[in-house]
C-alpha atoms as a printed R data frame, in Angstrom:
    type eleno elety resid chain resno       x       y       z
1   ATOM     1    CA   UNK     A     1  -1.097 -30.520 -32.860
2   ATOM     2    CA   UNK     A     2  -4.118 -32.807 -32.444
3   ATOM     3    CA   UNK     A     3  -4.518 -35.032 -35.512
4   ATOM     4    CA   UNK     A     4  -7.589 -33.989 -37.609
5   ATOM     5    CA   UNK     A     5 -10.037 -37.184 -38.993
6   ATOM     6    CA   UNK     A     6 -11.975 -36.677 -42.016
7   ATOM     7    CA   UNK     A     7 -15.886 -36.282 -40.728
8   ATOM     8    CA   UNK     A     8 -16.859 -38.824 -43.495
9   ATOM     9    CA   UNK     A     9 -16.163 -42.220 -44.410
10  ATOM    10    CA   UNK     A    10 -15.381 -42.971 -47.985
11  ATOM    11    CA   UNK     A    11 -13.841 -45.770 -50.170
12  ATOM    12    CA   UNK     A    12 -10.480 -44.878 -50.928
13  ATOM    13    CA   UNK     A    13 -11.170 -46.903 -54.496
14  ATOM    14    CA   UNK     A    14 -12.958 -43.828 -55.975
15  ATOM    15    CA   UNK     A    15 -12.667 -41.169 -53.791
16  ATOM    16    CA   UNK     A    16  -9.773 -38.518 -53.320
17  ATOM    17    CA   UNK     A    17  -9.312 -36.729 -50.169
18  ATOM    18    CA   UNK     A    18  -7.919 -33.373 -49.397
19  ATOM    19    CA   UNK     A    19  -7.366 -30.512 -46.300
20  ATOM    20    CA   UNK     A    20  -6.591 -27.657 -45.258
21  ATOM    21    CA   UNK     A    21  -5.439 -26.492 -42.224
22  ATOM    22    CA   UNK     A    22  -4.788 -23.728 -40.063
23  ATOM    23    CA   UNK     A    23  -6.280 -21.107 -43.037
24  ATOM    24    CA   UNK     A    24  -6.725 -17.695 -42.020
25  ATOM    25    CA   UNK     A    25 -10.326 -17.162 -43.426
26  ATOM    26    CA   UNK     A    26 -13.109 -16.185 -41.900
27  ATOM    27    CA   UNK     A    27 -15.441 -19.179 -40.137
28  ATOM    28    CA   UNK     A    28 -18.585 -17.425 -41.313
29  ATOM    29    CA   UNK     A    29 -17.139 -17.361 -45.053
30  ATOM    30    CA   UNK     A    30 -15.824 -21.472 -45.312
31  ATOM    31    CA   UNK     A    31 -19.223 -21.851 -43.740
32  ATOM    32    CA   UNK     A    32 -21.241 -20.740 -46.292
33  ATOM    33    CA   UNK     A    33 -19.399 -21.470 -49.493
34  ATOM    34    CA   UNK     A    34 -18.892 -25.224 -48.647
35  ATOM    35    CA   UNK     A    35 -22.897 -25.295 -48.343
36  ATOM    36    CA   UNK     A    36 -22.763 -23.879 -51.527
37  ATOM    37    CA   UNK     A    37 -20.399 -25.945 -53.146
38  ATOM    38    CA   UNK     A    38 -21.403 -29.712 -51.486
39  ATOM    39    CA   UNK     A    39 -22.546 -31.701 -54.214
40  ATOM    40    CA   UNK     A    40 -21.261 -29.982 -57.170
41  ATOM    41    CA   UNK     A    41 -19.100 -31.329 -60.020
42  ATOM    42    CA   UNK     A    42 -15.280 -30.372 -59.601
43  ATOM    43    CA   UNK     A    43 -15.470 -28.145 -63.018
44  ATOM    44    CA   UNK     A    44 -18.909 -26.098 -61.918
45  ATOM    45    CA   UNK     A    45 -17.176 -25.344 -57.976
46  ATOM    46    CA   UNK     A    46 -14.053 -24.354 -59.434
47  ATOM    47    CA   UNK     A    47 -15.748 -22.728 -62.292
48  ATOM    48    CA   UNK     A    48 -17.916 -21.013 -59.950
49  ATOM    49    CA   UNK     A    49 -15.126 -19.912 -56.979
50  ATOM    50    CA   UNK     A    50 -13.578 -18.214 -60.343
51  ATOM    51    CA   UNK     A    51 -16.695 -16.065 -60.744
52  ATOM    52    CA   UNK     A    52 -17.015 -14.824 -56.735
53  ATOM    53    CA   UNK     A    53 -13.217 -13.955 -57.147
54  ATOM    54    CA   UNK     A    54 -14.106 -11.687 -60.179
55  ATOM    55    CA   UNK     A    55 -17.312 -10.302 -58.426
56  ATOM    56    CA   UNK     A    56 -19.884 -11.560 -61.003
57  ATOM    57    CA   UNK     A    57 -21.619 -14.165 -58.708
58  ATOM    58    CA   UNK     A    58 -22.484 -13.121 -54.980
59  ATOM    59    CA   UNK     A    59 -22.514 -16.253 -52.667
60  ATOM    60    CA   UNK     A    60 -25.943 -16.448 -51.180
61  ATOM    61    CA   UNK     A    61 -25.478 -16.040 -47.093
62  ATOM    62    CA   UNK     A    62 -28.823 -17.642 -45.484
63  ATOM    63    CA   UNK     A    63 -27.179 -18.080 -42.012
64  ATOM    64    CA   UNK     A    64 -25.049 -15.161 -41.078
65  ATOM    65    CA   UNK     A    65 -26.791 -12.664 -43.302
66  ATOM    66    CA   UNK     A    66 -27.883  -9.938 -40.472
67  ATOM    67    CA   UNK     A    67 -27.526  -6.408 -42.041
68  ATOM    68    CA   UNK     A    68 -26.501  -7.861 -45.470
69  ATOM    69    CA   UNK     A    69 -27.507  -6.077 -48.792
70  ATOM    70    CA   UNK     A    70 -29.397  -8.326 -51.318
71  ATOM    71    CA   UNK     A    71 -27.281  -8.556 -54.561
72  ATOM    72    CA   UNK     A    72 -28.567  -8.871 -58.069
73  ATOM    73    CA   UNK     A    73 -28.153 -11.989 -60.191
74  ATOM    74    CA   UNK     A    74 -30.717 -15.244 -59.801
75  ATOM    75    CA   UNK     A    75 -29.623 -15.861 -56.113
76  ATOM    76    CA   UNK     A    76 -33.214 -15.939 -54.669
77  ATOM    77    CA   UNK     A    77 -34.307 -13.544 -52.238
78  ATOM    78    CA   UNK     A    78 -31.124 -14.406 -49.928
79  ATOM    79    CA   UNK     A    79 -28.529 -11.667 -49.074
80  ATOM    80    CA   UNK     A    80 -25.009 -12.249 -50.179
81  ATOM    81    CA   UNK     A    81 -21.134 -11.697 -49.954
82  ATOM    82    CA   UNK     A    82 -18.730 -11.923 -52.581
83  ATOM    83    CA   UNK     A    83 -15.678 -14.023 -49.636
84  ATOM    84    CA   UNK     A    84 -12.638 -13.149 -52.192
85  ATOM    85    CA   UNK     A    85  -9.946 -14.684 -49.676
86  ATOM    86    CA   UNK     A    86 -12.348 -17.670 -49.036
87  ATOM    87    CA   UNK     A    87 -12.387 -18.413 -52.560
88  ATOM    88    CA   UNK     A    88  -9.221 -18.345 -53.213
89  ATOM    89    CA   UNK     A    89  -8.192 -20.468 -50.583
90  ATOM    90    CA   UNK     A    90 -10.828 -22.963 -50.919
91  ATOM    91    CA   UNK     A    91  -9.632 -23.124 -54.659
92  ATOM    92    CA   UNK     A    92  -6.427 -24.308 -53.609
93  ATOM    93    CA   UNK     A    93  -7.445 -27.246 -51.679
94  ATOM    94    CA   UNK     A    94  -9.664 -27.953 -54.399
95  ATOM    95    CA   UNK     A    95  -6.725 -28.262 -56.551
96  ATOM    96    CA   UNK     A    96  -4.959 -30.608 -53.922
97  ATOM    97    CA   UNK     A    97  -7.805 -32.589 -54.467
98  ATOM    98    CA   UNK     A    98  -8.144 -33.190 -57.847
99  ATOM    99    CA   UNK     A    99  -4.247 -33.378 -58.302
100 ATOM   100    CA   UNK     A   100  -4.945 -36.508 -55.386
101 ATOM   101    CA   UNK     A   101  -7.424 -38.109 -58.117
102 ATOM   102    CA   UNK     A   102  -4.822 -37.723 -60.586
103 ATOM   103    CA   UNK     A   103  -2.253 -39.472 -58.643
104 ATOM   104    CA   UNK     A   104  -4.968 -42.293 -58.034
105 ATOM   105    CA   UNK     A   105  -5.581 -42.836 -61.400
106 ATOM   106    CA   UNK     A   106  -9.593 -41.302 -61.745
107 ATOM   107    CA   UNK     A   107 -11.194 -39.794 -64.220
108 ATOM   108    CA   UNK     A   108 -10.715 -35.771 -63.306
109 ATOM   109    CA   UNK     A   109 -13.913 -34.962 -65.596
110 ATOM   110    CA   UNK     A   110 -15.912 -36.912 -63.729
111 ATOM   111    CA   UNK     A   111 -15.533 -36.015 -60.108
112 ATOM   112    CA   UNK     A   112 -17.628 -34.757 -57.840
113 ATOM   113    CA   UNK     A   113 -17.667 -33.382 -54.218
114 ATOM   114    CA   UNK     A   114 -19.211 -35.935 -52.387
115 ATOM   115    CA   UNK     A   115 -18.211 -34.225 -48.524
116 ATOM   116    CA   UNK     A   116 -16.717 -30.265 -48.219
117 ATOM   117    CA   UNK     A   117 -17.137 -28.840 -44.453
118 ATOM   118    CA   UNK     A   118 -14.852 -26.465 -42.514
119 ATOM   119    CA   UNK     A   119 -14.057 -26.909 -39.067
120 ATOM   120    CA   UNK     A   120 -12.841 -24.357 -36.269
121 ATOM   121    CA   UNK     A   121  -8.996 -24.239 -36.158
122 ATOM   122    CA   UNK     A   122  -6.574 -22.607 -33.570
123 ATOM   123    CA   UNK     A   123  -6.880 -19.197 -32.044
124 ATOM   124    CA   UNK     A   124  -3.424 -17.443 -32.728
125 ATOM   125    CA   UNK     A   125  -3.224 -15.131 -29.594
126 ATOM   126    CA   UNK     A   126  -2.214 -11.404 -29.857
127 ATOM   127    CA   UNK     A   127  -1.917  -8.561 -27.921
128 ATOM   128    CA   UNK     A   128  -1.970  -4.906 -28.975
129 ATOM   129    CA   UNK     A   129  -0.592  -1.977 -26.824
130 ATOM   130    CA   UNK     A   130  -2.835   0.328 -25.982
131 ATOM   131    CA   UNK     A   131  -2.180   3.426 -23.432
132 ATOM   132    CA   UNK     A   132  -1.466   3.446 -19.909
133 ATOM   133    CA   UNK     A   133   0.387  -0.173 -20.236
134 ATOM   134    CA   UNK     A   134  -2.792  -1.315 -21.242
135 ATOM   135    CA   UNK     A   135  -3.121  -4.089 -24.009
136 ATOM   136    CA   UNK     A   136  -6.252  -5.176 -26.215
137 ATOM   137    CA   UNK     A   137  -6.823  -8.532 -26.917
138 ATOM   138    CA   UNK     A   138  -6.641  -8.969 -30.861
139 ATOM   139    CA   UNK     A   139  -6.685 -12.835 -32.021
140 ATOM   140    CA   UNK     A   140  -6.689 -14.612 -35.162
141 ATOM   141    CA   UNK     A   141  -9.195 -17.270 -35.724
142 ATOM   142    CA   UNK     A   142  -8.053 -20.065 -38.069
143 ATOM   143    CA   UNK     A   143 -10.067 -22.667 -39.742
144 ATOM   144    CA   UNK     A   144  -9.492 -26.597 -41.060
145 ATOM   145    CA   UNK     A   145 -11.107 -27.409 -44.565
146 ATOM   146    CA   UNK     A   146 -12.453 -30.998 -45.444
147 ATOM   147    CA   UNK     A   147 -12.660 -31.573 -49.424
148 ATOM   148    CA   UNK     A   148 -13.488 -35.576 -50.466
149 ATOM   149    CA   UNK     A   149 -14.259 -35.677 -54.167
150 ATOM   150    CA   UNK     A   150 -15.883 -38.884 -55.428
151 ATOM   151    CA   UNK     A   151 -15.699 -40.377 -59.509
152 ATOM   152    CA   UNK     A   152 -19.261 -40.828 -60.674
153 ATOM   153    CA   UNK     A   153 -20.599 -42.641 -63.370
């Protein structure tokens, strides 16, 4: 497996660093939450990823939001999701994170996320059988995710 670099560089004195890789979430998902959640403090994302779980706060989608109901709440006039498995996943890496700060010795009520992004992992390659000897393609698209939190002041 290729080795992965972080997309941005940051000093390693207040900054904590986390990733994860090969998740099997969808791209269009990662993609909008992390523009959601770049610049937040670590209490409001996590805080926040807790409310899409329980389906009080829709996620507004202003990319991939073809077809896409509008949902109530003070989300603009975007369309939105509620990405459950997204969440979840992106709260764990979250947790990495801040459990790296710890180890370095920050200040965990004063972090921020200074870089999140999610890049396109592996395709896991599947067949199924279909008739006649036939056989449908049916892959599994994973993704990477990029988390540096930074202590402000």
């Amino acid at each position: 497996m290729a080795k992965l670099k972080y997309k941005v560089e940051a000093d390693p004195k207040n900054t904590a660093r986390a990733m994860g890789r090969t998740l099997r979430i969808s791209r269009k998902h990662a993609i909008e939450l992390c523009r959601e959640l770049s610049g937040m403090k670590l209490d409001s994302a996590v805080a926040y990823l807790n409310r899409v779980i329980a389906l009080e706060t829709p996620v507004p989608f202003k990319v991939h939001n073809k077809d896409l109901p509008h949902r109530k709440g003070k989300i603009g006039t975007h369309s939105g999701r509620f990405p459950q498995k997204a969440s979840l996943e992106i709260l764990q890496v979250l947790d990495n994170a801040k459990k790296n700060a710890e180890q370095k010795g920050l200040n965990t009520e004063k972090l921020r996320i200074k870089h999140i992004s999610s890049n396109r992992g592996f395709t896991i390659k599947r067949y199924m059988p279909r008739a006649f000897g036939r056989a449908s393609p049916k892959n599994q698209e994973t993704i990477h995710i990029q988390v540096i939190l930074e202590e402000f002041y």
